[in-house]
C-alpha positions in Angstrom: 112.6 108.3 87.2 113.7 111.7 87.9 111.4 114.4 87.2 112.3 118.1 86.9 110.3 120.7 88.3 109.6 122.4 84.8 108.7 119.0 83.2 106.3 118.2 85.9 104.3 121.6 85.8 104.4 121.2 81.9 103.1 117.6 82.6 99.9 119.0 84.8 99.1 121.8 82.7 98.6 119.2 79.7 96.6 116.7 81.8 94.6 120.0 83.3 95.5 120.6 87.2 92.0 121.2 89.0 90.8 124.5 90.4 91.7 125.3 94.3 88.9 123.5 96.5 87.7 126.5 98.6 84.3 125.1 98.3 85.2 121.6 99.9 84.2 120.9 103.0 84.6 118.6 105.8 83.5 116.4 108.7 84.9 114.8 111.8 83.6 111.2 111.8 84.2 108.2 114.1 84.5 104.8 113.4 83.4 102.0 115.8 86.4 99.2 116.3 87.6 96.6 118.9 85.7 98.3 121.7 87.1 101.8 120.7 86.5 104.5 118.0 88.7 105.8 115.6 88.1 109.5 114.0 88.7 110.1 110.5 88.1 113.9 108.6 86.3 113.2 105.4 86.0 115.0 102.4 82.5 113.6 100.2 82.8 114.3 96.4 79.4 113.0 94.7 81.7 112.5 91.7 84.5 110.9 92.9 86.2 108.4 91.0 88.3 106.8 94.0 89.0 107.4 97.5 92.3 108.1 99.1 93.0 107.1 102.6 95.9 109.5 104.1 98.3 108.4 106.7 100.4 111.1 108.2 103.8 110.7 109.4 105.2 111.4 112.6 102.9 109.8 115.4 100.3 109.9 113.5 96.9 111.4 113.2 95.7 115.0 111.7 95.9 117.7 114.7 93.4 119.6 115.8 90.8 121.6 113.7 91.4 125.0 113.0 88.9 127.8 112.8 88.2 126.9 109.0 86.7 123.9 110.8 89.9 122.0 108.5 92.7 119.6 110.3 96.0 121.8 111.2 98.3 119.2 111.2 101.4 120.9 109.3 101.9 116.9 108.0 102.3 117.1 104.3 99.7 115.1 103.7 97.4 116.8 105.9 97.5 120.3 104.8 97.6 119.4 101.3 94.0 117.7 102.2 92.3 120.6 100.2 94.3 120.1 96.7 93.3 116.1 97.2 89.5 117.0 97.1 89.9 119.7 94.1 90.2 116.3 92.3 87.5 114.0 91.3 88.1 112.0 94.7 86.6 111.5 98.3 89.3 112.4 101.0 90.0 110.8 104.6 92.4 111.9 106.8 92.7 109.4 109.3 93.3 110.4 113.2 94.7 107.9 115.9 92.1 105.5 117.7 91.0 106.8 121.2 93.1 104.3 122.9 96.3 105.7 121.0 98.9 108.4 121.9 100.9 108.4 118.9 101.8 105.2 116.5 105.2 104.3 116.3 106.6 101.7 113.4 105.6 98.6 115.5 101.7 99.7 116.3 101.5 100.8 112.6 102.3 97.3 111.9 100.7 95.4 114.3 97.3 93.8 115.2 95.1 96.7 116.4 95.7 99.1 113.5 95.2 96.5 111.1 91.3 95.8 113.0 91.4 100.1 112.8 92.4 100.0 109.0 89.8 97.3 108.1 87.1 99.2 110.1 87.7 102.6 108.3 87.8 100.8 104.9 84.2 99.1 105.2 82.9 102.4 106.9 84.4 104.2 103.7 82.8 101.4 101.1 79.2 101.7 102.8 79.2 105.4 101.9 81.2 105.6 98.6 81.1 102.1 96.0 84.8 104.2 94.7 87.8 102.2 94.9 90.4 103.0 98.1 93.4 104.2 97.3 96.0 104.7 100.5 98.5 107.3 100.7 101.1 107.5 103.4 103.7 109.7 103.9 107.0 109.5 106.4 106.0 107.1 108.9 102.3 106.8 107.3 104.4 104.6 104.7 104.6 102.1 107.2 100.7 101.8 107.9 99.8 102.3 104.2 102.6 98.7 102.9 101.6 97.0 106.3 97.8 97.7 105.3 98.0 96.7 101.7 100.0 93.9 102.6 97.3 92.4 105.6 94.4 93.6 103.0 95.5 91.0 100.3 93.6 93.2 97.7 89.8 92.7 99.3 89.2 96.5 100.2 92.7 98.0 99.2 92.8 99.3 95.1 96.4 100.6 95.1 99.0 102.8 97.6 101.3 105.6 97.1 104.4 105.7 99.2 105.7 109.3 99.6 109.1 110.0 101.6 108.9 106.3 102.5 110.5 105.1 105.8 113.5 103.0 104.4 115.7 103.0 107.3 116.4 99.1 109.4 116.7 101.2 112.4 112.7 101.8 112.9 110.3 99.2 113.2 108.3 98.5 109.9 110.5 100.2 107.5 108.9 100.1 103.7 111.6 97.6 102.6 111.6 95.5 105.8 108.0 94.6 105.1 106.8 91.6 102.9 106.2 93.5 99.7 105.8 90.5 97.6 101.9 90.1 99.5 101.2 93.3 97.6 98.8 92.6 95.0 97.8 96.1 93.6 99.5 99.0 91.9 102.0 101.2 93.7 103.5 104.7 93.5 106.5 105.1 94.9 107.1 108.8 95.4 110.3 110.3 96.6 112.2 113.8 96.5 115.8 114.2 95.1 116.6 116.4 98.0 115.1 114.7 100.9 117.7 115.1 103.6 116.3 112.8 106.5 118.2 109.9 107.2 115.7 107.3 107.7 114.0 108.2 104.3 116.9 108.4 101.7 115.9 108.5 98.3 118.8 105.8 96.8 116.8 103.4 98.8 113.5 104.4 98.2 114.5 103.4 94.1 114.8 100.4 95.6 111.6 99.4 96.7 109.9 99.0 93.7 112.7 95.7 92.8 110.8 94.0 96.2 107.2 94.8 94.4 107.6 91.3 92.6 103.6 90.6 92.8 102.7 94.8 92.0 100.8 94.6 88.8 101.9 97.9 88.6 104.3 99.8 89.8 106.2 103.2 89.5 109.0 104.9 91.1 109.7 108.8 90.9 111.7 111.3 91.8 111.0 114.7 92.0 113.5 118.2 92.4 111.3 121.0 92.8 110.1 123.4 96.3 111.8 125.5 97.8 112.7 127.4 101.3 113.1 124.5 103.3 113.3 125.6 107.6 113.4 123.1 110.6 114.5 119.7 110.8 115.2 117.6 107.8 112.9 114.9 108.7 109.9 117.4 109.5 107.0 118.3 107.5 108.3 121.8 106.5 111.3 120.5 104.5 111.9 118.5 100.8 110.8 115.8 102.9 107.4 117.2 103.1 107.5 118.9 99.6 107.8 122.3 100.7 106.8 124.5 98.1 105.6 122.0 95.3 102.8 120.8 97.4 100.3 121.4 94.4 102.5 120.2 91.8 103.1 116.6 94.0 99.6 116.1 94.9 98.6 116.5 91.2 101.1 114.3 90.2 99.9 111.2 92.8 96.0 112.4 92.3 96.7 112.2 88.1 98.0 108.5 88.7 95.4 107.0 91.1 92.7 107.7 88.5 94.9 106.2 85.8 97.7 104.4 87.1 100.7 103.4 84.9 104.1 101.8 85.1 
């Protein structure tokens, strides 16, 4: 589905795009698991209808915090942390467990960030009864499908894949995974433009035809941003959105509340 940057501002304004969340705040938290601790930044909304979990891409985690007291990871994801909790949702931002340097396809896949994942999710559900929603971008793809998949739909309400690792060549790639275990609703999200090899949009389409067990599921495609600088596969270029990070996080935020194929 390929969605023009005019139709999808025209799209937002009719469902109502949320005010900017200068009054959000945040907190560092740490989450007890296999003998280590995992930190997460979490947004609390007393009115939240679901909870997304964000994966960042990369080697994982959310940077340092800033002097706003915010994460300053320049991941997508990450510094679009604030537009996520103008919506009626609770935010984590999930870090990398104390034993861990960086995650790289096969960690996000394996074992011991599947004990993390499961940790974070119960420490999320005793504070907030809302359903989980995980979001992954870049390399966070690979946790979010690999979580999902291991969850078998216990904790795990839905996922949205954004600038999804397609690639053979790394460990854990969306496509290489068992998607047919996934049991809940997926967005796949994608841009037109993306120029990094290991995320090409033609076979991101593709996923969704894997999804056999999805109950829903949705692929789009968006052309929009603008001013792209650094490398192709980095944060600051149509692979991270640059320049329609509003419009994209509306769009995925709109669709976790009411999901649709």
């Amino acid at each position: 589905m390929r969605i023009a940057s005019l139709l999808l501002a025209l799209s937002l304004l009719h469902c109502g795009a949320p005010h900017a969340a200068e009054a959000a705040s945040g907190a560092v938290e740490r989450v007890s698991t296999r003998g280590v601790s995992v930190p997460i930044f979490t947004v609390w909304n007393k009115d939240a209808l679901a909870t997304v979990v964000l994966y960042s891409g990369g080697p994982g985690g959310y940077g340092k915090l800033g002097e706003d007291d915010w994460p300053g990871s320049p991941n997508f994801l990450i510094r679009s942390a604030r537009r996520f909790a103008a919506h009626p949702l609770n935010v984590v931002l999930v870090g990398r467990a104390s034993d861990v340097r960086e995650l790289d396809g096969n960690m996000r896949t394996g074992d011991d960030h599947d004990l993390d994942n499961q940790a974070i999710f119960r420490a999320v559900k005793a504070h907030s009864g809302a359903p989980i929603w995980l979001v992954g971008t870049s390399m966070g793809t690979i946790s979010a499908t690999a979580a999902a998949i291991r969850d078998g739909g216990r904790q795990v309400a839905g996922i949205v894949l954004t600038s999804s690792i397609t690639s053979y060549r790394i460990a854990g790639a969306v496509p290489s995974q068992d998607l047919e275990r996934i049991r809940v609703p997926v967005l796949v999200l994608h841009h037109e433009r993306d120029a990094c090899k290991s995320c090409t949009p033609w076979e991101a389409k593709n996923i969704a035809d894997k999804l056999k067990n999805a109950p829903i599921k949705k692929t789009v495609l968006v052309n929009g941003g603008g001013n792209p600088t650094g490398d192709p596969c980095g944060a600051m270029h149509y692979h991270g959105y640059i320049g329609m990070e509003n419009e994209v996080v509306d769009l995925i935020s709109t669709w976790v509340l009411a999901p649709s194929g």
